[in-house]
N, C-alpha and C positions, 0 to 999 in steps of 0.2 A: 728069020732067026738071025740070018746075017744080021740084018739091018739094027735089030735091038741091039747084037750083041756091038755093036761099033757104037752105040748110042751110050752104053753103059763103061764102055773100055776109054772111051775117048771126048766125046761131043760133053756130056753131064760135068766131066772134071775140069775139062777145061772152061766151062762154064761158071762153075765155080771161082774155078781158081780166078777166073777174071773178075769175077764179082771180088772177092777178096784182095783182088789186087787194085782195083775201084776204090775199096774203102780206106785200104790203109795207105793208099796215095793220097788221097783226099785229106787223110786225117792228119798228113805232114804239118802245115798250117795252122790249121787250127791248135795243137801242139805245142807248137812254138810259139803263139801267142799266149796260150795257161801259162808257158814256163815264164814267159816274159813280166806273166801278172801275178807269176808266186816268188821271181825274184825279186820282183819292187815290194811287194807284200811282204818276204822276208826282211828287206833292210827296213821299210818302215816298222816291222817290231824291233828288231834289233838295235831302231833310232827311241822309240820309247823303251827297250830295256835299260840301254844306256842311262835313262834322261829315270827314268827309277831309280838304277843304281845309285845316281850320284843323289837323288831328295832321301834314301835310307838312311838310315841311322837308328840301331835300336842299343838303347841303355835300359836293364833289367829295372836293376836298381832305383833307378829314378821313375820306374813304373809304378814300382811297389808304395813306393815314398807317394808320389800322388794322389796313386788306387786308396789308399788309406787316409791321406786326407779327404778327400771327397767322400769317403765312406763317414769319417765324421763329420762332415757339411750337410749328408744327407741326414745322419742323425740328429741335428739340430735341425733341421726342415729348413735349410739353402741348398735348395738345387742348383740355382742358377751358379753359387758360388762352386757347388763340386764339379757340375759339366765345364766351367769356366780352369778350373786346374786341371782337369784330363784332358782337356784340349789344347794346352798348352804345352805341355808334357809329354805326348806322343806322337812319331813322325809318320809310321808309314800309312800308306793310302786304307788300305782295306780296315789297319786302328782304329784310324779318324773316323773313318765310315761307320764302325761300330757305335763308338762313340758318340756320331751325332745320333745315329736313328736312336742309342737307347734313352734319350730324351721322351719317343712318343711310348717307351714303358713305363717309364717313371710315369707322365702325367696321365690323370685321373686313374689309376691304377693302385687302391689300397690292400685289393685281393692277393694275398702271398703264393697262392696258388694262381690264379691267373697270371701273375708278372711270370713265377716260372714257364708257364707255358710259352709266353710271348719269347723270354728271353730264349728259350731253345728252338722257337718259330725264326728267329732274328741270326742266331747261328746258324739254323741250317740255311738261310736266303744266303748270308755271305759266303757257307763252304759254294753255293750255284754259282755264285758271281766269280770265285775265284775258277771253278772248273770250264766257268764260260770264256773266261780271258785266259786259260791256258789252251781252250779246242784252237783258238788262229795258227800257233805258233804249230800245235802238235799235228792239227790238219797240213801245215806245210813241210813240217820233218819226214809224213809219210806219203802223201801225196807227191814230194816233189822229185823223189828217186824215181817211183812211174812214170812220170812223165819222161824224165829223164831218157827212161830207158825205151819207152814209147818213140821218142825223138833220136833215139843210134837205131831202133832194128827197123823203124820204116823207110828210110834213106840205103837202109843197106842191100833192098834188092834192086833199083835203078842203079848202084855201084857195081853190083853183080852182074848186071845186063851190058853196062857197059864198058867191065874190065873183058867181058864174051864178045865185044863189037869190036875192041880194041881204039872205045873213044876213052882216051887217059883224063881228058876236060871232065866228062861224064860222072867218072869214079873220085877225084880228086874236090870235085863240089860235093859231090853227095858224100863224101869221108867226112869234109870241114862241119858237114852240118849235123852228122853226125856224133861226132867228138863233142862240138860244143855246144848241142843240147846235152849229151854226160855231163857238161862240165856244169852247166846251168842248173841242170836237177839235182844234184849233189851238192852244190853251194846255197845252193835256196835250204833243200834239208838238212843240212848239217849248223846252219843257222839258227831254224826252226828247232832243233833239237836243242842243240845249246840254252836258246833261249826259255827251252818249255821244262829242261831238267833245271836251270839254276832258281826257276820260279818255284818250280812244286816248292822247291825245301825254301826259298821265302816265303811263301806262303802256310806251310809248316807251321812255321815257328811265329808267323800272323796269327793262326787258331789255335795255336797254345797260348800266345799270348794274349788273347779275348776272352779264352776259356777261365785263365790265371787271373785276368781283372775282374771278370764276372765274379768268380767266386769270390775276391777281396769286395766287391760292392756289396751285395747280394747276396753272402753266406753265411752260415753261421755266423755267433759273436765267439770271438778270440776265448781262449780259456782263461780263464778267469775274469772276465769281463761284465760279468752281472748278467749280460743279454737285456737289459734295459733300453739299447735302442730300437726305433722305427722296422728296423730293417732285420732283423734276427730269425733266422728260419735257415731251413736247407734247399737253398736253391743252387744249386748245379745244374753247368753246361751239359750242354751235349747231352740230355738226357741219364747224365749219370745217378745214379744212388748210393748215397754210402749205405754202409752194410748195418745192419739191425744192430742195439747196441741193448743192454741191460736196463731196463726202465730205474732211473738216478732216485736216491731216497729223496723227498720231498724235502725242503730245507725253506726257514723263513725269507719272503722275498724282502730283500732291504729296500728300504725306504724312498725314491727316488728323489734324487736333489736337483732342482729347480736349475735348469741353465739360465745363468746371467747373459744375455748378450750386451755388447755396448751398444751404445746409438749409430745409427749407421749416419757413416758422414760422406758426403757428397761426392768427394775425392778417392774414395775406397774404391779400388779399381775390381772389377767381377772377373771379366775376361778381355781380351783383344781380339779380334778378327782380321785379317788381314785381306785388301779387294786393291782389285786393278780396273783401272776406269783411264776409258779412251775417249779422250776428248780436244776436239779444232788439232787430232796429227796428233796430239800428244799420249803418251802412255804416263798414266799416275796411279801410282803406287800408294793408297790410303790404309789409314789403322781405322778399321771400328772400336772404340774404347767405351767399355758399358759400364757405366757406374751405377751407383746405387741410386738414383736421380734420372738419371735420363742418359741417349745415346750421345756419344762424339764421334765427330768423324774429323781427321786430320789428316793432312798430307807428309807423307815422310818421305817420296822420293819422286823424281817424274822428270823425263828425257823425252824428245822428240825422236833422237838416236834409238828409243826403245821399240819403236813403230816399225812391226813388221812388213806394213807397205812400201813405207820407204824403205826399207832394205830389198824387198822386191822387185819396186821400182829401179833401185842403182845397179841391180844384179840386169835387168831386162835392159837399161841404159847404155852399159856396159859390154856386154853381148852384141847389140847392136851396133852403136859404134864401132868394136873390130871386125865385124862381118863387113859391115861399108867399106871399111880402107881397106880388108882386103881385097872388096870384089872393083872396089876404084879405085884408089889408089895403089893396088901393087903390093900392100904389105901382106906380110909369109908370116905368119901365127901358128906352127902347129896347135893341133889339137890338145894335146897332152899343157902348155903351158896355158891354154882357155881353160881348161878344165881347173886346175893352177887356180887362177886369178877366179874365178867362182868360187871354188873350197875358200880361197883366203876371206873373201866376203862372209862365206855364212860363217866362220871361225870369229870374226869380229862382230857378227850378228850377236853370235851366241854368248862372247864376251863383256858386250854391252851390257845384254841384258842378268848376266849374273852379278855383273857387278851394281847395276843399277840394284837386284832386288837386294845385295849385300848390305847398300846403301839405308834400304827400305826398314829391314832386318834391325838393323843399330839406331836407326830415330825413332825404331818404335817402341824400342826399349828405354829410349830415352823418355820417349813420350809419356810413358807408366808409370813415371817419377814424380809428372812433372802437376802441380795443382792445376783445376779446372780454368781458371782465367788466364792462366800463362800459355795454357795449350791453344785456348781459342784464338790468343791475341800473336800465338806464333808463325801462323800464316794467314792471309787474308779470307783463303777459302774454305779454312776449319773451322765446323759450326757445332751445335748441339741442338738436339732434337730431346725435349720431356718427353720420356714413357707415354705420359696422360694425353700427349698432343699425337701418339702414335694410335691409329686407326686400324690399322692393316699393313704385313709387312708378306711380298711375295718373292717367295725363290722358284726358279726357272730348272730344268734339270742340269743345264748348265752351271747353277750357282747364283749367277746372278741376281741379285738383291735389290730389290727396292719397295718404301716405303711412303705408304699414303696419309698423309698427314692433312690439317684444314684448307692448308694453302695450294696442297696439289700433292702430286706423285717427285718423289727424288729417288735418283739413280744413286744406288752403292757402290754399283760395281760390280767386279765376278767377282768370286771368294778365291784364295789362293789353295792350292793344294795342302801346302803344310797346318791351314788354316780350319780345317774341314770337320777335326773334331772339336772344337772350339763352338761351332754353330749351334751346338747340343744348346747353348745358353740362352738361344733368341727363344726356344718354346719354354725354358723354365722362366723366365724373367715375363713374356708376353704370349701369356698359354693360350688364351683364344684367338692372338690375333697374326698366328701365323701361319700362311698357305702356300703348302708347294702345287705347282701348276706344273 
């Protein structure tokens, strides 16, 4: 009985307790490497919420203005004309994205009930994609205070053992490390949160405003409007219904009057696309310009400076160089001014390249003015491609564009962000000949 009972009083727990103390010594490490890889994880969203905030830009009113053009480009049966103005028209990301996919509703879809479906198939994909790009930030806002706190209470009993030994060395490392994993898991999630609450509500007001275009494309005909166009029926978003109404007394349907278009003339511009193409070190900045004829492609802006390698390249160049003269020659660099002379690089990285697309921005507005043969003959490398000579055109998930024509495959380039509902155009203009891969 002795014997049990010492087994149960003493030998079992401390058994325990060492196993327990096995694990969460062990788990100090690994620890501080999660928090290591949720603090770089936080700045890198914090670097693309930045790089969001500054491409946003939303104007109601010039939504509406568009949304209803296009709803009468649709009504006249130019599609390519009305995705070519909503794409031009609208900045932010998840917009555009609407915007391009609901190209493959419109085509081959005469069904007023089927297009409903799709289009509230096509809303609910975007509400997933936005909730998928808020899990990064929101997984790090909550994940990173555990760890956090994971990394102060496992250091705190080797501090405890050896403020009991009277090793002050002991207590004094195992404090620092635990302090500044706190500090780490609380700046990782406070990041993470910031970034995941100022999103919901951009993204918000993303699905009110896709919800608010749909219905101007897609809804009813305005009152008093006849309801003579293509497009007149009750399609709402999001699965909404308006409410039952009193069945309207019959009245003569008027007569419908024949729309005149003009001839369509070669220089009438459709839409613009805007692609980045790297090529021999260079970065070039092209317009796709769709006319009623056939594609353009022309250069409006392009720097060697815009090449993120060689900015790579001078940052590793540079680096290197004062490590050598420090370790040979003698020279004293803190830390803190290397750090300095890095940040000032990527700040003129970054300056290059907004100014460059600034550049890009303004000759392609110039571009939209400009007749067909002045545009061609304004750079050497701005060409045109007929429709009819177009065989197959393929986008990449990345964007990337390119098209097979008799003489081979030409590269477009990647498409630009701001550019992205604009694309809607390439499947109304070239409905079976384009394929994402």
């Amino acid at each position: 009985m002795t014997d049990t009972a010492t087994l149960l009083a003493y030998e079992i727990p401390n058994a325990l307790q060492q196993i327990i103390s096995i694990i969460s010594t062990n788990l100090l490490y690994p620890v501080m490497i999660v928090l290591i890889i949720l603090i770089l994880g936080s700045l890198i969203e914090l670097g693309g919420f930045l790089f969001e905030w500054r491409n946003r830009h939303r104007d109601l009113g010039r939504m509406e203005e568009s949304a209803a053009r296009a709803r009468a480009r649709l009504e006249q049966s130019d599609p390519e004309g009305a995705f070519g103005i909503l794409g031009q028209n609208c900045s932010n990301s998840f917009v555009h994205e609407f915007l391009y996919r609901i190209a493959f509703l419109h085509r081959g879809c005469s069904d007023r009930g089927m297009l409903e479906v799709r289009l509230e198939k096509l809303l609910q994909d975007i509400n997933f994609e936005m909730a998928k790009k808020l899990e990064r930030s929101r997984f790090v806002a909550r994940v990173g205070p555990m760890f956090g706190l994971m990394g102060t209470l496992i250091p705190m009993g080797p501090a405890l053992l050896g403020l009991s030994a009277g090793d002050i060395d002991t207590l004094a490392n195992n404090l620092v490390i635990a302090f500044g994993t706190t500090v780490v898991g609380l700046m990782a999630g406070a990041i993470g949160y910031m970034v995941a609450t100022v999103r919901a509500r951009w993204y918000k007001h993303d699905i009110s405003d896709i919800e608010y275009l749909s219905e101007i494309l897609f809804g009813g005909p305005e009152p008093g409007s006849g309801g003579s166009g293509g497009y007149s029926g009750s399609i709402v978003a999001a699965g909404y219904r308006a409410p039952a109404t009193p069945m309207p007394v019959p009245v003569p349907v008027p007569v419908p009057v024949p729309v005149v278009r003009p001839k369509p003339d070669e220089n009438d511009r459709i839409s613009v696309i805007g692609t980045i193409v790297s090529r021999s070190g260079e970065s070039v900045h092209r317009a796709l310009i769709f006319n009623r004829s056939g594609l353009i492609s022309a250069k409006t802006a392009g720097s060697v400076l815009a090449n993120s390698a060689l900015w790579m390249g001078v940052i590793v160049l540079v680096n290197v160089v004062i490590i050598v003269a420090m370790n040979v020659g003698g020279l004293n660099v803190p830390f803190n001014y290397l750090l300095l002379i890095n940040l000032f690089i990527c700040a003129a990285f970054a300056v290059t390249i907004y100014s460059l697309k600034g550049r890009a921005r303004s000759r392609s507005r110039d571009l939209e003015g400009m007749p067909v043969n002045k545009i061609l003959s304004d750079d050497g490398s701005n060409f045109e491609v007929p429709y009819s000579d177009i065989k197959r055109i393929e986008i990449d998930k990345s964007r990337n564009i390119k098209i097979l024509t008799g003489s081979g495959w030409i590269e477009m380039g990647r498409v630009e962000k701001s550019s992205i509902g604009a694309m809607g155009v390439l499947h109304a203009v070239l409905q079976d000949r384009v394929v994402e891969v």
